[in-house]
C-alpha positions as CSV (number, residue, x, y, z in Angstrom):
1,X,28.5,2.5,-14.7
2,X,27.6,5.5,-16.2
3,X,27.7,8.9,-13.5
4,X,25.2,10.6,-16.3
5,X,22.6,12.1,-13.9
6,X,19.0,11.0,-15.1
7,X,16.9,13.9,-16.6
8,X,13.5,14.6,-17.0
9,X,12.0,17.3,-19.4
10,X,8.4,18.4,-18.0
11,X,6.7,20.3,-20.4
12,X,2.8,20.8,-21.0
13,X,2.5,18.7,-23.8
14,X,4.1,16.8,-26.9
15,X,1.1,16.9,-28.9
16,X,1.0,20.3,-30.5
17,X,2.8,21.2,-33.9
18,X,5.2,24.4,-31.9
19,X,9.1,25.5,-31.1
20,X,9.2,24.7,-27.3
21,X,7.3,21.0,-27.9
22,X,9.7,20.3,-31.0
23,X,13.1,21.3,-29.1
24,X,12.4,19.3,-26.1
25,X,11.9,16.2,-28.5
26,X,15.5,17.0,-30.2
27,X,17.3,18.0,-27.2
28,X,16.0,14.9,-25.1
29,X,16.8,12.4,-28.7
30,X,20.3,13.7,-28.8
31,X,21.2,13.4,-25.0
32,X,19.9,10.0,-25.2
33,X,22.3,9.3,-27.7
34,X,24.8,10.6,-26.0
35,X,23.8,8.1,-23.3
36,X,22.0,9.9,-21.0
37,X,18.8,8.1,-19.1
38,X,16.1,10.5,-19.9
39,X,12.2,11.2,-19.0
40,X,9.6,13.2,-20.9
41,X,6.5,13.7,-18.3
42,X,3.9,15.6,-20.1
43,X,0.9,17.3,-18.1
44,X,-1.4,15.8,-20.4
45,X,-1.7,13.5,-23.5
46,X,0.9,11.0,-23.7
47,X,0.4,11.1,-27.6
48,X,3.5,13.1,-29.2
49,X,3.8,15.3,-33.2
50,X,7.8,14.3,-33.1
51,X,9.3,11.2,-33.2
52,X,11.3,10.0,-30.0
53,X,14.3,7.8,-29.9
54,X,13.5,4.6,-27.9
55,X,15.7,5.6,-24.9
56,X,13.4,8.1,-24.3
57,X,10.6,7.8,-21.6
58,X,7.4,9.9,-22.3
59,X,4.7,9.6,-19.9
60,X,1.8,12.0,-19.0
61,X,0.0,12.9,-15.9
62,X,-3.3,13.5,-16.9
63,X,-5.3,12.1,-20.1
64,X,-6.8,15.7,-21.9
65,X,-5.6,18.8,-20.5
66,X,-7.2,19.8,-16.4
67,X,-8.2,22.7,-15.0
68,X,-5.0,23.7,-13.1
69,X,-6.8,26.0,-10.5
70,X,-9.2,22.8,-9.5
71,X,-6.2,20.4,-10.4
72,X,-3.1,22.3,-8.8
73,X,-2.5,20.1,-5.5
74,X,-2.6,16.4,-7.7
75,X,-0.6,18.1,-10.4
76,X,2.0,18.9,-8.1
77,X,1.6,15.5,-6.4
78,X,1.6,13.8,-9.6
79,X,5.3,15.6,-10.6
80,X,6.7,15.1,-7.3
81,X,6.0,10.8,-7.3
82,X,7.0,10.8,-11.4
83,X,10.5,12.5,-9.6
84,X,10.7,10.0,-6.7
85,X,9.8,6.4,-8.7
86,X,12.3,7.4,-11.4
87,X,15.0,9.1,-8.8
88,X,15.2,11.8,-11.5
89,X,18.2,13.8,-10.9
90,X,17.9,17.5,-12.7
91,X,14.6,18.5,-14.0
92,X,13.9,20.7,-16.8
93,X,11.3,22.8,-17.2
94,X,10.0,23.3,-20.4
95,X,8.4,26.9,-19.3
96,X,9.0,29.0,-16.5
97,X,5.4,28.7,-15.6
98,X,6.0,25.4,-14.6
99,X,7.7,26.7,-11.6
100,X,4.2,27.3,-10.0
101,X,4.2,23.4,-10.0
102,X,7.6,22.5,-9.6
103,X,8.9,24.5,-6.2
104,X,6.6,22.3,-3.9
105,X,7.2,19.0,-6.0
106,X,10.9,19.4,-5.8
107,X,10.6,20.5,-2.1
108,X,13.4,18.1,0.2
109,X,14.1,15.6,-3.0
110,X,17.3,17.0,-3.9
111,X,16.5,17.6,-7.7
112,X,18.3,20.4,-9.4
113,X,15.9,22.1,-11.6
114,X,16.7,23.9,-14.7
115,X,13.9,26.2,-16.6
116,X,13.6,26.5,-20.3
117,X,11.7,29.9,-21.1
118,X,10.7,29.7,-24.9
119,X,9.2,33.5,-24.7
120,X,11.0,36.1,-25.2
121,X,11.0,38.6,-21.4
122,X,9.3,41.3,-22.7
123,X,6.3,38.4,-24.1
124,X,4.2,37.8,-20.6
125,X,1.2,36.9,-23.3
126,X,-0.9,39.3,-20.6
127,X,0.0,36.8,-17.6
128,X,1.0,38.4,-14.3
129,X,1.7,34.6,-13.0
130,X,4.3,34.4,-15.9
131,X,6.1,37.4,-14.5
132,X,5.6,35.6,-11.0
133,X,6.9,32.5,-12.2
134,X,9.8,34.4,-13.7
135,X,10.7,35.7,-10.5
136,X,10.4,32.4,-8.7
137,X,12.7,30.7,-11.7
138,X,15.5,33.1,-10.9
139,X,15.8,33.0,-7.6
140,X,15.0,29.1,-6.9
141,X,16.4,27.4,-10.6
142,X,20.0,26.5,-10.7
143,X,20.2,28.0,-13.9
144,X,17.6,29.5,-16.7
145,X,18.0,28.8,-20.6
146,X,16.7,31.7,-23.1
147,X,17.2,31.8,-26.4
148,X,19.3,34.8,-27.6
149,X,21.7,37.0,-25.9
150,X,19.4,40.0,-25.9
151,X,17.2,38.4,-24.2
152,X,19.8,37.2,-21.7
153,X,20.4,40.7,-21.3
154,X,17.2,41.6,-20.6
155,X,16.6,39.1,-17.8
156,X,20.5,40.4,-16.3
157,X,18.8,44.2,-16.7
158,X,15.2,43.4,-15.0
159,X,15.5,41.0,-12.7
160,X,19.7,41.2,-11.1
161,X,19.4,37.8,-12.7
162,X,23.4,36.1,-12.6
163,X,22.0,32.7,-13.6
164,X,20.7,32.8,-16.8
165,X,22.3,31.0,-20.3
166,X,21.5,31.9,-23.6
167,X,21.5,28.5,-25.6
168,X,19.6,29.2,-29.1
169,X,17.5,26.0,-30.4
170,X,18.3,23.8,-32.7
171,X,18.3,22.8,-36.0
172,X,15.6,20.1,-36.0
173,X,17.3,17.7,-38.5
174,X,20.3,16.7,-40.2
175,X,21.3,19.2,-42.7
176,X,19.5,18.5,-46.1
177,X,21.2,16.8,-48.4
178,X,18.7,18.3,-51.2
179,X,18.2,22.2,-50.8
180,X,16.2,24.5,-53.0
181,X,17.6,25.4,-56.1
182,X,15.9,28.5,-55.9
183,X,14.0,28.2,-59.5
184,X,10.5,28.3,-58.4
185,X,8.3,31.6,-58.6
186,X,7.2,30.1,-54.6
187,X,8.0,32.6,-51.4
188,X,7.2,30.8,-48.0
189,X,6.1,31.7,-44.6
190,X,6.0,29.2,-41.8
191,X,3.9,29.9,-38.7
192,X,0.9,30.0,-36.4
193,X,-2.1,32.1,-37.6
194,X,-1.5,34.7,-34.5
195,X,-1.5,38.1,-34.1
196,X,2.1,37.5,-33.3
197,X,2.9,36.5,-36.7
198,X,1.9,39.5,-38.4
199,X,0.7,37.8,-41.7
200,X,-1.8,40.2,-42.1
201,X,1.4,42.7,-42.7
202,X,2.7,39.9,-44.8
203,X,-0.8,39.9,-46.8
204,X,-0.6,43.9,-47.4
205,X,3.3,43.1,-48.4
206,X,2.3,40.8,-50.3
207,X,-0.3,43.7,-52.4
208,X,3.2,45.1,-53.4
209,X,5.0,42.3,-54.8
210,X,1.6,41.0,-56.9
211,X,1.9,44.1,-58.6
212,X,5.7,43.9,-59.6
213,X,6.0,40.4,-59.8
214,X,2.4,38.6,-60.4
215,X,3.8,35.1,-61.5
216,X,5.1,34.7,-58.1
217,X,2.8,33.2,-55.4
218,X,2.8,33.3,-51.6
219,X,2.2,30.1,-49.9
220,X,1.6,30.5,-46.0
221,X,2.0,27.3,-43.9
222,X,-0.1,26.7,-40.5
223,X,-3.1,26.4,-38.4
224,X,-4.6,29.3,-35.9
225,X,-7.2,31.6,-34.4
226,X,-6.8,33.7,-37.3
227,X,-7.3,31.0,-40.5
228,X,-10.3,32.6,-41.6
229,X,-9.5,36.5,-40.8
230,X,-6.7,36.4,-43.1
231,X,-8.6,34.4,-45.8
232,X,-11.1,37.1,-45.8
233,X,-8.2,39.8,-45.9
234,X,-6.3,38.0,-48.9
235,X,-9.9,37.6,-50.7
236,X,-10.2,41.8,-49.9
237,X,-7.1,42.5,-51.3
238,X,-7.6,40.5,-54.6
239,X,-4.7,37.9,-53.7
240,X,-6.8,35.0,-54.1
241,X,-5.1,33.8,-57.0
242,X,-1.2,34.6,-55.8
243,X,-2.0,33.2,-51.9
244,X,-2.4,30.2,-50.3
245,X,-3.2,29.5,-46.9
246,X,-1.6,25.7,-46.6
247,X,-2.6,23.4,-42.9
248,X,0.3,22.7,-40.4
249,X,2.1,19.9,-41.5
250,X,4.5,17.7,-39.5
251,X,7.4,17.5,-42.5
252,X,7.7,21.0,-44.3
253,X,10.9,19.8,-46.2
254,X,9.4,19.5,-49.6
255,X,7.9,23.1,-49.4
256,X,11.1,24.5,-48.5
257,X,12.9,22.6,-51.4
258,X,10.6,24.2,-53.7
259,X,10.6,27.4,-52.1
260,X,13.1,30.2,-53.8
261,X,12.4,32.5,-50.8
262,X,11.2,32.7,-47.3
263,X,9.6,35.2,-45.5
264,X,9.3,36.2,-41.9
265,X,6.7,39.0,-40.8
266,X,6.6,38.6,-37.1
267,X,5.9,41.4,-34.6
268,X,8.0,39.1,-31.6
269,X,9.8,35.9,-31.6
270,X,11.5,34.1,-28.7
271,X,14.0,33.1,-31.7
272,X,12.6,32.2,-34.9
273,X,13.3,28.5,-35.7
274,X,11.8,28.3,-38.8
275,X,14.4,31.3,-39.8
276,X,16.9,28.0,-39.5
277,X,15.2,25.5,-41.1
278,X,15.0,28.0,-44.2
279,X,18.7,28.6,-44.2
280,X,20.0,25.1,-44.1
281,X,17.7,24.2,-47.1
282,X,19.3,27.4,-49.1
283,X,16.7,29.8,-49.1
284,X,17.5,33.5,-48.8
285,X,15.3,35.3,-46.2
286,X,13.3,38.4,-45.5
287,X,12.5,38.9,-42.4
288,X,10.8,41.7,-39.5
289,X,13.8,43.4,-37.0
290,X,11.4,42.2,-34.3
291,X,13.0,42.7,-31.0
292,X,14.5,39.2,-30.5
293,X,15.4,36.4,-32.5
294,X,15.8,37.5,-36.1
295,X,18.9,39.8,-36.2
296,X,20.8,37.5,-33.3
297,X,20.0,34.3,-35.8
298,X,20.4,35.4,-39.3
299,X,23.7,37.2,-37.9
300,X,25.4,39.7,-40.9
301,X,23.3,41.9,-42.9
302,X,24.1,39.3,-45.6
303,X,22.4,36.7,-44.6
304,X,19.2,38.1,-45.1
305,X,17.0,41.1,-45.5
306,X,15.9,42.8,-42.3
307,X,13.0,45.5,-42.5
308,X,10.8,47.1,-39.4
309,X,7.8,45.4,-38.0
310,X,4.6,45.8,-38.8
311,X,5.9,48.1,-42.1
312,X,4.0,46.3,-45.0
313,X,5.4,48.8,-47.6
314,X,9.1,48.0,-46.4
315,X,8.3,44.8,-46.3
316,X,7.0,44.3,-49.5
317,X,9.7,46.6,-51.5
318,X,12.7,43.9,-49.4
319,X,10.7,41.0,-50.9
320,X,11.0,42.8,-54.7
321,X,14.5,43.8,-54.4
322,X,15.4,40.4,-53.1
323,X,13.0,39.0,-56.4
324,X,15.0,40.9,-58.7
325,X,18.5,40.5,-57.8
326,X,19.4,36.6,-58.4
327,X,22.9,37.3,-57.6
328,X,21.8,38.8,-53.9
329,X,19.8,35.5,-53.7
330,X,22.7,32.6,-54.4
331,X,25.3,35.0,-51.9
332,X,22.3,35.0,-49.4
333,X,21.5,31.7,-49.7
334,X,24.7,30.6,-49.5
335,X,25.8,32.4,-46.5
336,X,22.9,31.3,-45.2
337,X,23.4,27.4,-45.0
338,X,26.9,27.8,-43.2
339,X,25.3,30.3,-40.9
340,X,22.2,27.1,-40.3
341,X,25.3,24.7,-39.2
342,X,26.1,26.6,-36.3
343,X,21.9,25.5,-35.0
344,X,23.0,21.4,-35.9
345,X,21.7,19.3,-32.9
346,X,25.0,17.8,-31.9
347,X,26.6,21.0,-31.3
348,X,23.6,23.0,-29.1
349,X,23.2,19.8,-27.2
350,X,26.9,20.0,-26.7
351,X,25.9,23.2,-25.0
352,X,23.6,21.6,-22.4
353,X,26.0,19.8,-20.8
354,X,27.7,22.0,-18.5
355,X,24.6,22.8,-17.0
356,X,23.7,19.3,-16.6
357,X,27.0,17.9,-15.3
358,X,26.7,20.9,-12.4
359,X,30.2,22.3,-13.7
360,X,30.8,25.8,-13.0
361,X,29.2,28.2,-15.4
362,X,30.2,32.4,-15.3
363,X,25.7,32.9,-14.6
364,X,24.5,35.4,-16.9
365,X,27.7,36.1,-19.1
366,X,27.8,32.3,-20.3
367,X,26.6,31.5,-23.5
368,X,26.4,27.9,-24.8
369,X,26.4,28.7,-28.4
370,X,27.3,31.9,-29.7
371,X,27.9,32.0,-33.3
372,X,29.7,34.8,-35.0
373,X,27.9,37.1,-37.0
């Protein structure tokens, strides 16, 4: 008989095209395959964007999403019989705001609980309950997972916090077997339509490289608040004809095949995932120095082209120079894929299981995965 302990990943929901609902469906496949029982309880909507392997039990509490300040007490109700029926061993929390809910549904069961954060510590997203909830993590979670070192660091600096483990997410698929061969005039940028993406900056980078290069077109891939802003901005700026603003779509292998570049313009990440995916099918990168994620994944200076946020010219003249230097490109590029293996599934899993086995782990100054730059 298996001494596996039986896991359950509690996140908000499956059913949204984003980093934190796509890792907990490839960390939760590949610990089933490595034979571990595990759950998937969902707030709300039991529907899910990623594909789960059958071991894998995904339920939901509630239909649509509740009110949490009218639905707090069954929500926390809800968790703690999910826990007790299953006899769920360690929890994870896919959010350390789900500590608000988790402290009193874990209260007297016995279940270690684990927290996830997604955000990097300096992104509260204006929330004094996710600073709370931060706090409460700490001091109540056997251990909490972050992304990247730095922001390990961070957590160690603010909080005195000795339990934290930086385990950076995962590639989300095999390595391609097909990558881009890089002879497209097709640069790439993968993301949410926030303010957070800064593809506004990209836009007014974008002004720059029309001008030097205007057989080369910018195709920006996602869904967000600010679809129509930054239609009107790329109609303003006379990009109509170079720019395309492309839906969220669940498989973006085919546009990063015939991509020959990708760009990142971010103001914050919490890592950057799509920096990854890019890599491992051979594109070279441009990306912001945002203050965690970007340098700590792409690793040596040759692995990509880092420029300051929010600096459309610099951004814009890194995108050029990266155009007109095909020899840059195939080094980049290259670096870039072995760089993506140290993100394959089977290895960050790998990292989990300390934490989930309850061996001993040196708190703050462990690190699951930490690839060489």
């Amino acid at each position: 008989m298996s001494t596996r302990p039986t896991l359950c990943f509690l996140t908000g929901t499956l059913n949204a095209f984003a980093g934190a609902e796509r890792m907990t469906a490839v960390i939760a496949n590949e610990l089933a395959r490595r034979g571990y029982t595990v759950h998937i309880l969902s707030l709300w909507d039991a529907a899910s964007c990623f594909d789960l392997e059958p071991r894998v039990r995904h339920e939901a509490l509630f239909a649509q999403r509740p009110s949490f300040k009218t639905r707090y007490l069954s929500t926390v109700l809800g968790i703690r019989r999910y826990l007790k029926r299953h006899r769920i061993e360690v929890l994870i929390e896919v959010d350390t705001m789900l500590t608000l809910f988790t402290l009193a549904a874990c209260a007297g069961l016995g279940v270690r609980r684990i927290a996830w954060e997604h955000c990097n510590f300096d992104q509260d997203l204006g929330r004094g309950a996710r600073r709370v909830a931060r706090r409460l993590a700490v001091r109540t979670c056997e251990h909490v997972v972050v992304l990247t070192q730095r922001d390990r660091d961070k957590w160690e600096q603010a909080l005195g916090a000795r339990n934290v483990v930086a385990i950076p997410n995962a590639l989300p698929f095999a390595m391609p077997e097909k990558r881009s061969d890089r002879t497209s005039k097709i640069a790439l940028a993968v993301g949410r339509l926030t303010h957070a993406k800064g593809f506004d900056v990209l836009l007014h980078a974008w002004k720059i490289v029309a001008r030097e290069h205007p057989d080369w077109r910018l195709d920006i891939v996602g869904d967000g608040e600010l679809h129509d802003a930054l239609m009107t901005l790329r109609n303003e700026l006379g990009l109509s004809a170079s720019v395309r603003l492309l839906p969220a779509r669940r498989d973006l292998s085919d546009l990063y095949r015939g991509a020959s570049l990708f760009c990142l313009s971010s103001r914050y990440e919490g890592f950057g995932l799509v920096l990854i995916e890019a890599m491992a099918h051979g594109l070279p990168v441009v990306a912001t120095d945002c203050e965690t994620g970007p340098r700590e994944v792409l690793g040596a200076a040759a692995h990509a082209a880092l420029v300051p946020v929010d600096d459309a010219d610099a951004l814009g003249h890194a995108i050029c120079r990266t155009i007109a230097d095909p020899d840059m490109t195939a080094r980049m590029a290259h670096l870039g894929i072995e760089r993506a293996r140290y993100y394959e599934a089977n290895r960050i899993a790998a990292a989990w299981l300390p934490l989930l086995e309850q061996s001993e782990i040196a708190g703050a100054h462990q690190s699951g995965v930490n690839p060489q730059s």
